[in-house]
PDB file of N, CA, C and O in Angstrom:
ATOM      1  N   UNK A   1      43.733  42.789 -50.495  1.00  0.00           N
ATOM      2  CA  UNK A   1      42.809  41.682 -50.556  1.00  0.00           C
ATOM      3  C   UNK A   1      41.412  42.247 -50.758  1.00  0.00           C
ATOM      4  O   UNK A   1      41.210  43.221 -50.032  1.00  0.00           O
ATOM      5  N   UNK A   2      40.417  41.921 -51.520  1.00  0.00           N
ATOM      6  CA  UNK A   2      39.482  42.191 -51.595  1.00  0.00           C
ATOM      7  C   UNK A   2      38.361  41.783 -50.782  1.00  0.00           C
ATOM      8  O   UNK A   2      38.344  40.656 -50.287  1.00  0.00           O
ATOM      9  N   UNK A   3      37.379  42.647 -50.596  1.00  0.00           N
ATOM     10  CA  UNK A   3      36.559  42.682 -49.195  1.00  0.00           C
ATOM     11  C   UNK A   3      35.949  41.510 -49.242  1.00  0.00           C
ATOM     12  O   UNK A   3      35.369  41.348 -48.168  1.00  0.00           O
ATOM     13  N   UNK A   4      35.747  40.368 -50.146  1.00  0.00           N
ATOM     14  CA  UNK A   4      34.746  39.195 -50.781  1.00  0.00           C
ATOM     15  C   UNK A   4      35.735  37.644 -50.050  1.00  0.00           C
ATOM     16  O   UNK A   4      35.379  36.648 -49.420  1.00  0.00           O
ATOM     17  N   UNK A   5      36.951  38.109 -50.513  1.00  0.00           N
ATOM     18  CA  UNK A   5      37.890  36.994 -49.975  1.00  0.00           C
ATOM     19  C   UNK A   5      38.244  36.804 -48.170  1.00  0.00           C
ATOM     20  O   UNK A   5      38.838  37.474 -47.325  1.00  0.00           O
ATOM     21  N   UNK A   6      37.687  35.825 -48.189  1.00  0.00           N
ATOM     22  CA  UNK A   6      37.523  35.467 -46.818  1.00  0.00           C
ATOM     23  C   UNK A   6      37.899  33.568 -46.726  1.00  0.00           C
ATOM     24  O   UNK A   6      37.349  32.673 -47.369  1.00  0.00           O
ATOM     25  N   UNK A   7      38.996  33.455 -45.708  1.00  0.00           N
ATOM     26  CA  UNK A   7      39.278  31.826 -45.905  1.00  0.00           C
ATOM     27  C   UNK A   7      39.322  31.788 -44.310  1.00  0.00           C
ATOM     28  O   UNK A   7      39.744  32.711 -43.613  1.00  0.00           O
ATOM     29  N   UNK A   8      38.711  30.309 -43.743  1.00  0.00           N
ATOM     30  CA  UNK A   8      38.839  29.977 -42.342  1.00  0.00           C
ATOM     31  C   UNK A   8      39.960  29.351 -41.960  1.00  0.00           C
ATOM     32  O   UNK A   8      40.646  28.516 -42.549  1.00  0.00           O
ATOM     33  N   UNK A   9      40.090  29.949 -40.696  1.00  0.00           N
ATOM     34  CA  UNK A   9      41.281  29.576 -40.059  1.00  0.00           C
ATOM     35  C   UNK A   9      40.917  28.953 -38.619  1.00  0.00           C
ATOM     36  O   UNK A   9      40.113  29.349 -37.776  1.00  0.00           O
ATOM     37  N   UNK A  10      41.797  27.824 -38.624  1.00  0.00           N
ATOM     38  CA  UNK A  10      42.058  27.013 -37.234  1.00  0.00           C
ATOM     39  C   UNK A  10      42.690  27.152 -36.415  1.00  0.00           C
ATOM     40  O   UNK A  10      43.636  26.385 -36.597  1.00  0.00           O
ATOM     41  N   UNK A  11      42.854  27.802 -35.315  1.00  0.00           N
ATOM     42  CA  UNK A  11      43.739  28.065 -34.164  1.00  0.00           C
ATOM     43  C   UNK A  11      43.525  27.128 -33.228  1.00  0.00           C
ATOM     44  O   UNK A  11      42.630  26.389 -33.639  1.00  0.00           O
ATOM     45  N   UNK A  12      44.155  26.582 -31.493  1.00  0.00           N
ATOM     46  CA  UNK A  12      44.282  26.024 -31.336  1.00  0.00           C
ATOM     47  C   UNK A  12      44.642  27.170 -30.176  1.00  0.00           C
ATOM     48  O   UNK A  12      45.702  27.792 -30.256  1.00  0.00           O
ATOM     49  N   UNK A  13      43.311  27.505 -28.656  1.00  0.00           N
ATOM     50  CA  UNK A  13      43.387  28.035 -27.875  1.00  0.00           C
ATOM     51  C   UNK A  13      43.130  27.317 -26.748  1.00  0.00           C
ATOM     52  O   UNK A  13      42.518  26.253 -26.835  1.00  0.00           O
ATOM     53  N   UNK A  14      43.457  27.685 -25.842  1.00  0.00           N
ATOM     54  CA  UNK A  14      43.495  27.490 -24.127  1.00  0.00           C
ATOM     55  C   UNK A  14      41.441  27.512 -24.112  1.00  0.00           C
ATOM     56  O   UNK A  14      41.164  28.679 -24.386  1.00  0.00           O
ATOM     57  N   UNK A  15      40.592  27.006 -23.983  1.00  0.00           N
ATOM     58  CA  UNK A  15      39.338  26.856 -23.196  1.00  0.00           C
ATOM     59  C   UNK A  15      38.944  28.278 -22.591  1.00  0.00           C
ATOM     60  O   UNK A  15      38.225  29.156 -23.068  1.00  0.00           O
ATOM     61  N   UNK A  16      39.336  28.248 -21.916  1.00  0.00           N
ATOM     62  CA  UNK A  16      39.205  29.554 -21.270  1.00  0.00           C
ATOM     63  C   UNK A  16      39.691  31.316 -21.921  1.00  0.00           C
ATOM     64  O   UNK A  16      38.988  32.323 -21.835  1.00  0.00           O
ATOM     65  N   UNK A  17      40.984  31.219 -22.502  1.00  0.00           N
ATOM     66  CA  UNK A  17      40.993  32.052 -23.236  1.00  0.00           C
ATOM     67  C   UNK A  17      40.127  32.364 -23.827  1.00  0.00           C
ATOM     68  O   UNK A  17      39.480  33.336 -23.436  1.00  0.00           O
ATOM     69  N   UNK A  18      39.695  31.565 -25.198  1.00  0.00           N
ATOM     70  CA  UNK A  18      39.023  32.135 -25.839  1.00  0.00           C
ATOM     71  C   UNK A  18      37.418  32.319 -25.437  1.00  0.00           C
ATOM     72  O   UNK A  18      36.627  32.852 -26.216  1.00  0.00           O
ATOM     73  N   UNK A  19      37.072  31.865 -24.259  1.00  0.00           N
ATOM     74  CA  UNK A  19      35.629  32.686 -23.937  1.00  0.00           C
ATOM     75  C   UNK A  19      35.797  34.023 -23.149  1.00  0.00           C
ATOM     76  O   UNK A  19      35.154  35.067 -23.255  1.00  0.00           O
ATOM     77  N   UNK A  20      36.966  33.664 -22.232  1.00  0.00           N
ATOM     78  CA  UNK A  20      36.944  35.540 -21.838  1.00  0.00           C
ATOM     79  C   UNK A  20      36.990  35.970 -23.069  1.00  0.00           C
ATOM     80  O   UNK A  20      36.084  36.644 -23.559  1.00  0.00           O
ATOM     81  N   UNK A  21      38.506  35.480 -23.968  1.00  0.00           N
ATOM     82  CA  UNK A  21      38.613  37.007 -25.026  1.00  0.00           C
ATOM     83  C   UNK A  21      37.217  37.331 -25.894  1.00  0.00           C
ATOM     84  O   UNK A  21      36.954  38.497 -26.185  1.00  0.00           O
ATOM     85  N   UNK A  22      36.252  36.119 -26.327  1.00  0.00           N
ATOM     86  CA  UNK A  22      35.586  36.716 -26.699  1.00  0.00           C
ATOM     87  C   UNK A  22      34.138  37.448 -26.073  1.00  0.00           C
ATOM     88  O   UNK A  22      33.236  37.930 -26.757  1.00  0.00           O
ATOM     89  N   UNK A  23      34.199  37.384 -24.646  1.00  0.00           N
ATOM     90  CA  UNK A  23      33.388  38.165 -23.620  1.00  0.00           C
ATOM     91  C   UNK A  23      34.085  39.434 -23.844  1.00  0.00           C
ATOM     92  O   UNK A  23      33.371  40.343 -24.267  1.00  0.00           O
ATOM     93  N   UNK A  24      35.758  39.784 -23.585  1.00  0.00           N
ATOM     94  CA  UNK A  24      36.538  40.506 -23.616  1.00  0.00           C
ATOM     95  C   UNK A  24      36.282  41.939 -24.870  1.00  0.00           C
ATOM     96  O   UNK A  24      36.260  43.167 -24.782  1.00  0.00           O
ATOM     97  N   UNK A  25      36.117  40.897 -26.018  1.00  0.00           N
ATOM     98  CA  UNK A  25      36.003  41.654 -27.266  1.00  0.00           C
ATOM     99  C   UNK A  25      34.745  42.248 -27.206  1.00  0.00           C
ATOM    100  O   UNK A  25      34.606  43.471 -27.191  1.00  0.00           O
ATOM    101  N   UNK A  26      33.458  41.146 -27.156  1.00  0.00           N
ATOM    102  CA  UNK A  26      31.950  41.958 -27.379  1.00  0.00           C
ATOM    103  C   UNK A  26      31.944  43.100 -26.497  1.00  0.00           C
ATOM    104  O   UNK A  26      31.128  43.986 -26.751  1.00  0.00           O
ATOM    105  N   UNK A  27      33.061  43.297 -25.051  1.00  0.00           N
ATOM    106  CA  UNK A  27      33.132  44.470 -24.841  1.00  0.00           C
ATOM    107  C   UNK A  27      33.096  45.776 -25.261  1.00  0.00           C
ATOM    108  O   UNK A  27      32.492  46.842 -25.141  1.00  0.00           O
ATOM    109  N   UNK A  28      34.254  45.074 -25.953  1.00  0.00           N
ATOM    110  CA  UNK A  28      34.675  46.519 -26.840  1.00  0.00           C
ATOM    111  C   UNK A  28      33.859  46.765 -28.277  1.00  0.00           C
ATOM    112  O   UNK A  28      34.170  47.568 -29.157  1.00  0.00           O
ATOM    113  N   UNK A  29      32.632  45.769 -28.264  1.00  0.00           N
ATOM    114  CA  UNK A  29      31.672  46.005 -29.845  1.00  0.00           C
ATOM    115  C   UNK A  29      32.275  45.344 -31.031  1.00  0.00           C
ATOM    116  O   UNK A  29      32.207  45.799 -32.173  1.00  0.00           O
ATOM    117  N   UNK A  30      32.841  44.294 -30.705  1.00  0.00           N
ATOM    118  CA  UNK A  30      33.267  43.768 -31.806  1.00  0.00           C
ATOM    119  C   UNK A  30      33.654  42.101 -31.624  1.00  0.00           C
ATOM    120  O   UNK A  30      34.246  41.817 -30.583  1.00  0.00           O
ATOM    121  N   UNK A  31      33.382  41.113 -32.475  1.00  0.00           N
ATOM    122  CA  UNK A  31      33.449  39.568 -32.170  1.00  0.00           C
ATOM    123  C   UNK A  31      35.232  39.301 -32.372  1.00  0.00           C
ATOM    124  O   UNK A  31      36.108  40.070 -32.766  1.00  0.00           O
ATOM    125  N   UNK A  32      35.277  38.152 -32.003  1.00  0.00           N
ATOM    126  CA  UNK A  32      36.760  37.440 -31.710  1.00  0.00           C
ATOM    127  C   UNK A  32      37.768  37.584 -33.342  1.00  0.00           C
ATOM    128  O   UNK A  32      38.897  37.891 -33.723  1.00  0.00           O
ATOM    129  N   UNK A  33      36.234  37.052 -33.964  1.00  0.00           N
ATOM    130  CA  UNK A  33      37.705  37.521 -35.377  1.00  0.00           C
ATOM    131  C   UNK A  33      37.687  38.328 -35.766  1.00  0.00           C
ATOM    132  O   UNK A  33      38.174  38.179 -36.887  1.00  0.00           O
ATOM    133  N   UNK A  34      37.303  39.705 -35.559  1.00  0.00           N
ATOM    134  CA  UNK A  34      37.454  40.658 -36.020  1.00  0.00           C
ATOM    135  C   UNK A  34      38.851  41.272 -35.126  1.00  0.00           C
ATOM    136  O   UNK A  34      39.708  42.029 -35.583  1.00  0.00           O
ATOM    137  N   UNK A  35      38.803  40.822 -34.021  1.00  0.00           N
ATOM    138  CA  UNK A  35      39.864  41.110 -32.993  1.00  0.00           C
ATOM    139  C   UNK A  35      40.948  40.891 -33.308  1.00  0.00           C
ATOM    140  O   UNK A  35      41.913  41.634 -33.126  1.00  0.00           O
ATOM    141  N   UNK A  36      40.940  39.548 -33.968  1.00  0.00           N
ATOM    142  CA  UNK A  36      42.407  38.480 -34.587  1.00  0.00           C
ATOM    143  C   UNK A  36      42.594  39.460 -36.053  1.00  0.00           C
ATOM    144  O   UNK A  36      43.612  39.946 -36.546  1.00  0.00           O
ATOM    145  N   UNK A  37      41.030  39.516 -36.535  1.00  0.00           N
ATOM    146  CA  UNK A  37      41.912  40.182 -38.068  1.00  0.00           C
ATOM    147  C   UNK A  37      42.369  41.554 -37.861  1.00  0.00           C
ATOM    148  O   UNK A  37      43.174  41.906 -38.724  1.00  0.00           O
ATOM    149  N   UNK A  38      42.007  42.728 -36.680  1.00  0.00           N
ATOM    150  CA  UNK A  38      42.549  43.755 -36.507  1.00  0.00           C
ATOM    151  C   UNK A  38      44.123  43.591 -35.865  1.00  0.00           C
ATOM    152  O   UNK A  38      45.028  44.425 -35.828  1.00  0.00           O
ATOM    153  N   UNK A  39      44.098  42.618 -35.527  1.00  0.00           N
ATOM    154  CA  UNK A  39      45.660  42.065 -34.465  1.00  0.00           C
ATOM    155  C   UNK A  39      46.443  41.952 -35.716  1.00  0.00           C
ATOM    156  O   UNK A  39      47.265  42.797 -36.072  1.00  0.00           O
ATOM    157  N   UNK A  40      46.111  40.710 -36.466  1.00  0.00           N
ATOM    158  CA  UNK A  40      46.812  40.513 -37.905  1.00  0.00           C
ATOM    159  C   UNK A  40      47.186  42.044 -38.680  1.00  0.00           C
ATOM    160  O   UNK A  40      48.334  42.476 -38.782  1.00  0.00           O
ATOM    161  N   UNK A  41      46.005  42.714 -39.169  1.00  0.00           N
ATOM    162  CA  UNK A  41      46.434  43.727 -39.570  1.00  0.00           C
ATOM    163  C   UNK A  41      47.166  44.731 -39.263  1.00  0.00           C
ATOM    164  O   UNK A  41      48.190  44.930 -39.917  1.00  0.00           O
ATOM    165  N   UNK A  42      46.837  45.515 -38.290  1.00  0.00           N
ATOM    166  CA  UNK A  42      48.015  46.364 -37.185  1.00  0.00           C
ATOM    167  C   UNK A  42      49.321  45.676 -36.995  1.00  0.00           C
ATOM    168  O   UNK A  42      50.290  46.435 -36.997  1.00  0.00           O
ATOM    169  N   UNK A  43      49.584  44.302 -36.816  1.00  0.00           N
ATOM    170  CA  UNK A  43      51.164  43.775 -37.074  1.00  0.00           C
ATOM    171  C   UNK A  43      51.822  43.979 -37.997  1.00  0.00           C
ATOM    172  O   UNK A  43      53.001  44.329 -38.055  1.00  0.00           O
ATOM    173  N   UNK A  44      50.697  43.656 -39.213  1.00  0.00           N
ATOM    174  CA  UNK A  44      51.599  43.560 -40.411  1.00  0.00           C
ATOM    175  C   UNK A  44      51.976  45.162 -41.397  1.00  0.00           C
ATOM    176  O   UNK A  44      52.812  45.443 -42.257  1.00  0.00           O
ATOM    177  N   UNK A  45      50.912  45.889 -40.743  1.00  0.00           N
ATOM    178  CA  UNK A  45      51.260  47.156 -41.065  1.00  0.00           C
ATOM    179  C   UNK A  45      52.324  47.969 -39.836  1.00  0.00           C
ATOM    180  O   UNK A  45      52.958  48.993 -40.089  1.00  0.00           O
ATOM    181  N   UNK A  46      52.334  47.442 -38.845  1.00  0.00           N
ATOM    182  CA  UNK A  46      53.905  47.905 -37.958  1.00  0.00           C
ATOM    183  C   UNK A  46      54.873  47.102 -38.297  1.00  0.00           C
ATOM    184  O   UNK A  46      56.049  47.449 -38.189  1.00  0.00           O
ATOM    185  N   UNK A  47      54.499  45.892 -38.766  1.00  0.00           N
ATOM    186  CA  UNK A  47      55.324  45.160 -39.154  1.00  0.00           C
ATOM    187  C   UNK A  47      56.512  44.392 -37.418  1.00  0.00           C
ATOM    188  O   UNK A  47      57.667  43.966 -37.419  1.00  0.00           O
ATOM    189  N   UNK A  48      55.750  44.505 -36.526  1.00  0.00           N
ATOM    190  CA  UNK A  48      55.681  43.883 -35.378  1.00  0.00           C
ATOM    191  C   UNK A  48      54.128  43.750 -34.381  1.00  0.00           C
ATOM    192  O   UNK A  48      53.096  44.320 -34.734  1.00  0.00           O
ATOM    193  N   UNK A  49      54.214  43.022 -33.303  1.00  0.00           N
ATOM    194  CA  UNK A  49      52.890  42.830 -32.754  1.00  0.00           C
ATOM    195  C   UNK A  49      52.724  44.378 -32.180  1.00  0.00           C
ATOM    196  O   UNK A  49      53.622  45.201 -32.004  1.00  0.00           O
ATOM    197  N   UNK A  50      51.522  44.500 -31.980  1.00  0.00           N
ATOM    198  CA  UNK A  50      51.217  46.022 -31.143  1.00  0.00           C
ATOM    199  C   UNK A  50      51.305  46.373 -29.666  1.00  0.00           C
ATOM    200  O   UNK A  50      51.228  47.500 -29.177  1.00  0.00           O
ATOM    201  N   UNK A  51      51.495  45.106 -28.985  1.00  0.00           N
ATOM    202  CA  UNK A  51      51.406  45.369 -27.573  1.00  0.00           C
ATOM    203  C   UNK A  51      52.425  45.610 -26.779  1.00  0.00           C
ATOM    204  O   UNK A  51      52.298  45.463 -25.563  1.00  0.00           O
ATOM    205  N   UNK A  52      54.095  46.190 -27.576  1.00  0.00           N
ATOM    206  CA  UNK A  52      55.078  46.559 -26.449  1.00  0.00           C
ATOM    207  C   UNK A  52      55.292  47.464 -26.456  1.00  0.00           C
ATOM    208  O   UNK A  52      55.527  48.057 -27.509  1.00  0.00           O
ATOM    209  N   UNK A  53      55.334  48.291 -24.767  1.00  0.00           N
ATOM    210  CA  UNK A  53      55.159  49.403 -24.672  1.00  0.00           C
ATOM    211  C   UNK A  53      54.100  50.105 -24.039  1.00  0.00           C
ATOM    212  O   UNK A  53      54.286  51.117 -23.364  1.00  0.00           O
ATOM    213  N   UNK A  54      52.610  49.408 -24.314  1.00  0.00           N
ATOM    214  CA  UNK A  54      51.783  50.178 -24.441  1.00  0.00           C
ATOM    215  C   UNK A  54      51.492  50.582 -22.527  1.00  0.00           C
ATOM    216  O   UNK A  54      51.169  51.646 -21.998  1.00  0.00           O
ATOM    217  N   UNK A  55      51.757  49.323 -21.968  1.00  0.00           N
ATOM    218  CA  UNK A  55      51.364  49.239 -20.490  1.00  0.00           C
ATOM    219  C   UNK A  55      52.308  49.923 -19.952  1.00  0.00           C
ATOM    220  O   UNK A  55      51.960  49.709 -18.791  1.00  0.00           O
ATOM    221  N   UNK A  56      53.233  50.583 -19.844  1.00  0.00           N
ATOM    222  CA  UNK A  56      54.408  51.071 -19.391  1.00  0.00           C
ATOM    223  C   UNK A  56      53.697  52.859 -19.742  1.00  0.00           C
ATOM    224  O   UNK A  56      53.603  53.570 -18.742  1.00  0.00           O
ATOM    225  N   UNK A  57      53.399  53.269 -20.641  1.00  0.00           N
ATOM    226  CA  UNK A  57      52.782  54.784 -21.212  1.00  0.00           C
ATOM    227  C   UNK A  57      51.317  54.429 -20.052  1.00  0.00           C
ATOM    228  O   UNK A  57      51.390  55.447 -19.363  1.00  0.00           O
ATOM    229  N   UNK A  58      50.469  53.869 -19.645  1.00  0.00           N
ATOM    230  CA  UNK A  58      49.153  54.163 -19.291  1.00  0.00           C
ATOM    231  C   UNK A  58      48.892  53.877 -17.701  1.00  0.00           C
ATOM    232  O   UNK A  58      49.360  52.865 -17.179  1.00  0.00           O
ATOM    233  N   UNK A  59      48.267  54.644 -17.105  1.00  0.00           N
ATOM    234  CA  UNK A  59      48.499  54.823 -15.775  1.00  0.00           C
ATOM    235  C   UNK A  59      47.142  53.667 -15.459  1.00  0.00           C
ATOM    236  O   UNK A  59      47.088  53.337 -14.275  1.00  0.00           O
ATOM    237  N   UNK A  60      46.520  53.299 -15.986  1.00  0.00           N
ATOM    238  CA  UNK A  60      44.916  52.767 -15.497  1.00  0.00           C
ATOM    239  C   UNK A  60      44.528  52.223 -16.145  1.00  0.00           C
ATOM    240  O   UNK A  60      44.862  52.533 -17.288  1.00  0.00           O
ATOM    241  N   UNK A  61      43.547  51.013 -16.025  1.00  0.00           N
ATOM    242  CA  UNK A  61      42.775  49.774 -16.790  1.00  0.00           C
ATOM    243  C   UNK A  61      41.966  50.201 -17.535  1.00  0.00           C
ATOM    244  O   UNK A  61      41.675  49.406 -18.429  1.00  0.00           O
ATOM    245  N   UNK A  62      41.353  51.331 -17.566  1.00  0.00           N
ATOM    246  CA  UNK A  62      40.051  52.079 -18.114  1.00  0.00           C
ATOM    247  C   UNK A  62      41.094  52.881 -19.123  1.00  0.00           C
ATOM    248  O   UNK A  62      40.595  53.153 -20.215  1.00  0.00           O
ATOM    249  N   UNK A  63      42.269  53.241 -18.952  1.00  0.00           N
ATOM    250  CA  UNK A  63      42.900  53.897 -20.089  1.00  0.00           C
ATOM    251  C   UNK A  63      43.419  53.178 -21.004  1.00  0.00           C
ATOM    252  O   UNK A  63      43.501  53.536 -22.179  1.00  0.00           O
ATOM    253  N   UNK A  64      43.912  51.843 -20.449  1.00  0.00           N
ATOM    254  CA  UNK A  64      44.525  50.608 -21.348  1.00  0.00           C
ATOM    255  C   UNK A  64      43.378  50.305 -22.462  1.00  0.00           C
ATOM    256  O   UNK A  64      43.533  50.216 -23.680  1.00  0.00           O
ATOM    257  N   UNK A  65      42.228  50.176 -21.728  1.00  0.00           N
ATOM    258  CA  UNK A  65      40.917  49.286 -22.245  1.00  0.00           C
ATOM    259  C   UNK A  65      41.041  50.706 -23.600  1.00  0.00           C
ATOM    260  O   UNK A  65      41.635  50.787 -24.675  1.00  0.00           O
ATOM    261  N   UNK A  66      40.241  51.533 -22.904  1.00  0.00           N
ATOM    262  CA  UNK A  66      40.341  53.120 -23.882  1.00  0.00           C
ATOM    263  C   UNK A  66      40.967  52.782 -25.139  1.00  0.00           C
ATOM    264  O   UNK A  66      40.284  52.775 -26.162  1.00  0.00           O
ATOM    265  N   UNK A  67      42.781  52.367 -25.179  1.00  0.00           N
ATOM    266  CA  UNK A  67      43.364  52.648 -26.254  1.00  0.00           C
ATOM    267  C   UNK A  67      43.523  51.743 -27.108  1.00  0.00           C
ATOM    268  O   UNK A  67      43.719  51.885 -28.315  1.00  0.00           O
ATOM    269  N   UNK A  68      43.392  50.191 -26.128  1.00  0.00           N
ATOM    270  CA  UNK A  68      43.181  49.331 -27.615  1.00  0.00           C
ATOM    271  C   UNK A  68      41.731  49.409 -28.074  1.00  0.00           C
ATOM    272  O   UNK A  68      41.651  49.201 -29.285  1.00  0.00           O
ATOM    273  N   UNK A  69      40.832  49.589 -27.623  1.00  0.00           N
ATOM    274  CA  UNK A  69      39.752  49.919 -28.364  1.00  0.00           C
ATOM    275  C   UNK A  69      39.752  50.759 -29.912  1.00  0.00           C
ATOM    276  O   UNK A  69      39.324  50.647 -31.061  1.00  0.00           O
ATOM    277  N   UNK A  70      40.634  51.755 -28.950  1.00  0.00           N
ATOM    278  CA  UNK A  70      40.992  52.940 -30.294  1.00  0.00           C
ATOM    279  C   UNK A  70      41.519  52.611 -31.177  1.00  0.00           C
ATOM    280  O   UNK A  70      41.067  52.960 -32.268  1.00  0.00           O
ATOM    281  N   UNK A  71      42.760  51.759 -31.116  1.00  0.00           N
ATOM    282  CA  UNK A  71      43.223  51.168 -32.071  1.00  0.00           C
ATOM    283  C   UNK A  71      42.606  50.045 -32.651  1.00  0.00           C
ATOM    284  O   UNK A  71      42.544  49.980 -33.879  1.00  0.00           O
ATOM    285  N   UNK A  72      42.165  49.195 -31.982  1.00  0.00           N
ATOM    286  CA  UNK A  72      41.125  47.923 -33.201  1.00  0.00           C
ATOM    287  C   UNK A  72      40.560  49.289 -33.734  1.00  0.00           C
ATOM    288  O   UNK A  72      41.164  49.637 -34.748  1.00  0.00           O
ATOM    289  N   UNK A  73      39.302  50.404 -33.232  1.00  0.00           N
ATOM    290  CA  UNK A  73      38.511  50.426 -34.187  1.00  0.00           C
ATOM    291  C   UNK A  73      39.331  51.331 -35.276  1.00  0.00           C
ATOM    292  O   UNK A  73      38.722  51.968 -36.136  1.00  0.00           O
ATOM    293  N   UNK A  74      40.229  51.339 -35.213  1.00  0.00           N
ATOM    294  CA  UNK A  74      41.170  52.308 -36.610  1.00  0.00           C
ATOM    295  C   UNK A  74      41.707  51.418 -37.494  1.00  0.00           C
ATOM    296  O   UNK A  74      41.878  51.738 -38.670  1.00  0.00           O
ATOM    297  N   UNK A  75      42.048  50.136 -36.991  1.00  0.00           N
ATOM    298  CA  UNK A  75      42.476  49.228 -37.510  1.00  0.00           C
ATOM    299  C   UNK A  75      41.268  48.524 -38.278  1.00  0.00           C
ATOM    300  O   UNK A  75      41.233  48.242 -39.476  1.00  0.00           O
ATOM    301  N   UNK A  76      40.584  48.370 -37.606  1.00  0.00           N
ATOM    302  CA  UNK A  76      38.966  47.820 -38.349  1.00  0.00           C
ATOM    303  C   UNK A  76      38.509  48.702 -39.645  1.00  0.00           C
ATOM    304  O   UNK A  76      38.011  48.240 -40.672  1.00  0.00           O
ATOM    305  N   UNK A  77      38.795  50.110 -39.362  1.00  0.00           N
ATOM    306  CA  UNK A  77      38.085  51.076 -40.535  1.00  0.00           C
ATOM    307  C   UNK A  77      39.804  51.037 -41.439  1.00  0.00           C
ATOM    308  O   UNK A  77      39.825  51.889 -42.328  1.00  0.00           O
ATOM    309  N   UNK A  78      40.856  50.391 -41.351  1.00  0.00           N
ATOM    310  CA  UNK A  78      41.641  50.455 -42.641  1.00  0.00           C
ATOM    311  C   UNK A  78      42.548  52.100 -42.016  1.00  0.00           C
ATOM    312  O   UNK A  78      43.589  52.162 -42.671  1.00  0.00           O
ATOM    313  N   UNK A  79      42.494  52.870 -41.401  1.00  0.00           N
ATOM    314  CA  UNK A  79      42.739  53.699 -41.076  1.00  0.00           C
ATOM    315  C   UNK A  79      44.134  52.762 -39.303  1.00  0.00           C
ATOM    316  O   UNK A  79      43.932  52.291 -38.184  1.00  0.00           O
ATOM    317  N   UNK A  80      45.288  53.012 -40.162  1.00  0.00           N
ATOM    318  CA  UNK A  80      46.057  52.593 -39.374  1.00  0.00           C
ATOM    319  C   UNK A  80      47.080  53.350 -38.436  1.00  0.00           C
ATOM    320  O   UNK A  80      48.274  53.285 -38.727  1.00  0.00           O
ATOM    321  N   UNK A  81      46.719  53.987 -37.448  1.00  0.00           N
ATOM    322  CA  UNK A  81      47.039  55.125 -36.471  1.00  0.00           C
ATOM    323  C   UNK A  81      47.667  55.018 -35.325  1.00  0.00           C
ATOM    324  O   UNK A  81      47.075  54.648 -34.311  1.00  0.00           O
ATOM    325  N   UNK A  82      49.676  55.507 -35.351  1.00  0.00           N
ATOM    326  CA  UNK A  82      50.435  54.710 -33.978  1.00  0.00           C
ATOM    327  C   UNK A  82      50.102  56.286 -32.982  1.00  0.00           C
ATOM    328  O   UNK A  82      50.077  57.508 -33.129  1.00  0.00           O
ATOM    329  N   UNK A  83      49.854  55.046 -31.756  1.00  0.00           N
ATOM    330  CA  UNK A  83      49.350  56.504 -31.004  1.00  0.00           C
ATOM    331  C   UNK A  83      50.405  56.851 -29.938  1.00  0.00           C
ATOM    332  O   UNK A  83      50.286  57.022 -28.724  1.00  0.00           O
ATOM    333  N   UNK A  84      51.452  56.903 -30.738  1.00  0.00           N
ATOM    334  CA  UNK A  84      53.119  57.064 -29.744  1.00  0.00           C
ATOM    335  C   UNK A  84      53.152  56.215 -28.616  1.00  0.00           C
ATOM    336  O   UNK A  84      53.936  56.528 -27.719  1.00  0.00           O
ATOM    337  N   UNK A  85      52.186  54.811 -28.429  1.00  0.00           N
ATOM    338  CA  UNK A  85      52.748  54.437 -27.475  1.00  0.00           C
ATOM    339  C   UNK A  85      53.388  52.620 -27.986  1.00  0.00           C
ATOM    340  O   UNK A  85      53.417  51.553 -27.372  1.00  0.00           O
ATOM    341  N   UNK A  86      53.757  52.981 -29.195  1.00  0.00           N
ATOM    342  CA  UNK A  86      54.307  51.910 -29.676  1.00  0.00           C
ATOM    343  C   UNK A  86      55.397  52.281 -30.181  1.00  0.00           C
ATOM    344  O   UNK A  86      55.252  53.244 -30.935  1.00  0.00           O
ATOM    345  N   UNK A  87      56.790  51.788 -30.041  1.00  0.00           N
ATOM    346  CA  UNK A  87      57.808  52.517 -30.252  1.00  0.00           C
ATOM    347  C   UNK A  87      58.269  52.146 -31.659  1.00  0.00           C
ATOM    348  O   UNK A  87      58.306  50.955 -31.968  1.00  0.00           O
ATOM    349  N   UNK A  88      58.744  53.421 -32.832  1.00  0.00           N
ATOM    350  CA  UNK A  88      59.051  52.602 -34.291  1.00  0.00           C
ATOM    351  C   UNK A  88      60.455  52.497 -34.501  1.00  0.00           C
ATOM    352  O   UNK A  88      61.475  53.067 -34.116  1.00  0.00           O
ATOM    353  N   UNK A  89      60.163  51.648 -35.182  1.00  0.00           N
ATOM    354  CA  UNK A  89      61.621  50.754 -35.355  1.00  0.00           C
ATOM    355  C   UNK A  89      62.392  51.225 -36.366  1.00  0.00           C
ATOM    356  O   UNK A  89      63.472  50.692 -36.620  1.00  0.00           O
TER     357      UNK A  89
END
């Protein structure tokens, strides 16, 4: 897809969700859809969602936080990187 093409999308969240997640996200330096389009992307390039597994490999909240960070921002730069704690199929 080219970097120009951009179409809006309507989701349909819980109130509350989406202000933590996007308190959640500016955490990590980055807004809500960039979160959704790194989620989208990392799926469709594992070609499943990214999150099984990962809590079972990480001993601590600060290490959890740590690795999806790592992964949006790899996923954000197009650079798509499994960091063995996603198991391949």
């Amino acid at each position: 897809m080219a970097e120009n093409q951009t179409v809006d999308v309507t989701i349909r969240l819980d109130r509350d969700l989406k202000e933590n997640g996007e308190v959640f996200f500016h955490r990590l330096g980055m807004s809500f859809s960039t979160a959704v389009n790194a989620f989208v992307s990392y799926s469709l390039e594992q070609g499943k969602v990214p999150f099984d597994g990962v809590r079972e490999h990480i001993e601590t909240e600060e290490e959890y936080h740590s690795e999806i960070k790592s992964r949006l921002e790899s996923a954000k730069a197009g650079n798509i990187v499994t960091h063995g704690l996603i198991e391949d199929d």
